[in-house]
Legacy VTK file of the C-alpha trace (Angstrom):
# vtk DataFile Version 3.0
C-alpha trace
ASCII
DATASET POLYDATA
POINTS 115 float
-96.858 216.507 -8.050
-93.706 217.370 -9.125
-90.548 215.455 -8.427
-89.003 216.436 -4.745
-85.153 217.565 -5.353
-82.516 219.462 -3.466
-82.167 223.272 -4.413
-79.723 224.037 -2.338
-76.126 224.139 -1.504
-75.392 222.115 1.629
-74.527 223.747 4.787
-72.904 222.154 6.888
-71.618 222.133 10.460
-69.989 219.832 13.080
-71.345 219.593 16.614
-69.675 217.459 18.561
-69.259 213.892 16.715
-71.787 214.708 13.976
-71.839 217.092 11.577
-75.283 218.694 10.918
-76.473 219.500 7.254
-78.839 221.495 6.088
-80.712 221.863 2.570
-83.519 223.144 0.926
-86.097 220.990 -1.454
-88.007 222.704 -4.406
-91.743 220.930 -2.720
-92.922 220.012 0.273
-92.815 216.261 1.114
-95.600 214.369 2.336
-95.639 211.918 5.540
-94.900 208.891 3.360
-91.696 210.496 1.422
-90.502 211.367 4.398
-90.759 208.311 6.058
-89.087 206.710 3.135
-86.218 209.495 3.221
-86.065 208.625 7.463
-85.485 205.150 6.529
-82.794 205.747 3.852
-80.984 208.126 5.740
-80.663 205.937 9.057
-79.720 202.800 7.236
-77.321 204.588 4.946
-73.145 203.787 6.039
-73.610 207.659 6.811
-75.493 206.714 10.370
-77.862 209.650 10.093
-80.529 210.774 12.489
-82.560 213.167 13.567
-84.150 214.179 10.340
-86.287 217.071 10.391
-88.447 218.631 7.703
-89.887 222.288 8.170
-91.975 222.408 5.200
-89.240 222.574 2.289
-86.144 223.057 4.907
-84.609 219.870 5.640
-82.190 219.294 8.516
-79.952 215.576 9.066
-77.687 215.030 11.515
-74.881 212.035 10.435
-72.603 210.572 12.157
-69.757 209.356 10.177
-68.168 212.473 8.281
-67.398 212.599 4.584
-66.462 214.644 1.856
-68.882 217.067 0.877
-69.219 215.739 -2.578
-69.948 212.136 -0.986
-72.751 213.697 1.518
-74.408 214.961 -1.491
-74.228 212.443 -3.470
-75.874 210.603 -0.577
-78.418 212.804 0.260
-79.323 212.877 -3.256
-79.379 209.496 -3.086
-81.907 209.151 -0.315
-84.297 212.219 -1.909
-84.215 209.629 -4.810
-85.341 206.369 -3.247
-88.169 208.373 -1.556
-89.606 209.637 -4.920
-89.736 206.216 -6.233
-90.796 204.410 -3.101
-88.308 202.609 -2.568
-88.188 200.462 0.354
-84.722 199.875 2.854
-83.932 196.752 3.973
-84.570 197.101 7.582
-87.826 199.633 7.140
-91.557 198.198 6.044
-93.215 198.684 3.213
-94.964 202.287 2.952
-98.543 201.720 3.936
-99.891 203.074 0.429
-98.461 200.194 -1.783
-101.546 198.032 -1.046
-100.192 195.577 -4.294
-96.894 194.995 -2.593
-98.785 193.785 0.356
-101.052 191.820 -0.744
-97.929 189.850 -3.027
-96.335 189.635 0.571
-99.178 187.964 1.669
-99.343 185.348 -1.310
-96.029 184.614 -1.202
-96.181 184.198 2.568
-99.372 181.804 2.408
-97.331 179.293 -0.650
-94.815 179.030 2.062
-96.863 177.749 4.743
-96.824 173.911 4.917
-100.284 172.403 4.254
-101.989 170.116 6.615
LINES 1 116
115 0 1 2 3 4 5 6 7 8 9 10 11 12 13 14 15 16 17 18 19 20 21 22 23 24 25 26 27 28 29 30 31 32 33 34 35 36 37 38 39 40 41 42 43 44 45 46 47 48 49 50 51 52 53 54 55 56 57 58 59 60 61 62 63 64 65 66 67 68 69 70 71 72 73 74 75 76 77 78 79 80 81 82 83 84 85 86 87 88 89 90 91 92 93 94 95 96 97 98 99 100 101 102 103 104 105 106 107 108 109 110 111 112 113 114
């Protein structure tokens, strides 16, 4: 599968506090990316929300305004971190990275004091 990147121009438009953005990818995610892209978006300084994908139309709402060239540059940003998997801080791991989980659970068992 190819790469997922924006095609599109952004459009954008304020409704009340939060301006609403719209783009188009090249692919259609799956589940996972978009999780991943969820989790970006809503932990980015950006406070986004209500992400919604409609095949390859993609619709984000965020709450703190920018330039244009910073929202891209963001978005960009998040479309990124979902094609290589990349986890947030705050999120959990995606549930198809079985060898991250199982390190998690190493690591967690060395920790635990032995009796």
């Amino acid at each position: 599968m190819p790469a997922i990147r924006r095609i599109s121009e952004l459009t954008v438009e304020r409704r009340d506090h939060r301006l609403c953005v719209r783009f188009k990818l090249n692919v259609s995610p799956d589940r996972n990316w978009i999780g991943l892209f969820k989790a970006h978006a809503a932990s980015s300084v950006l406070g986004a929300a209500n992400v919604i994908f409609d095949e390859t139309d993609a619709f984000v709402e965020v709450g703190r305004p920018s330039s244009p060239a910073e929202l891209a540059t963001a978005l960009d940003c998040f479309i990124e971190c979902a094609n290589l998997r990349l986890r947030t801080f705050a999120g959990h791991a995606p549930e198809d990275r079985p060898l991250a989980a199982a390190l998690s659970r190493i690591a967690a068992a060395r920790m635990r004091p032995h009796l």
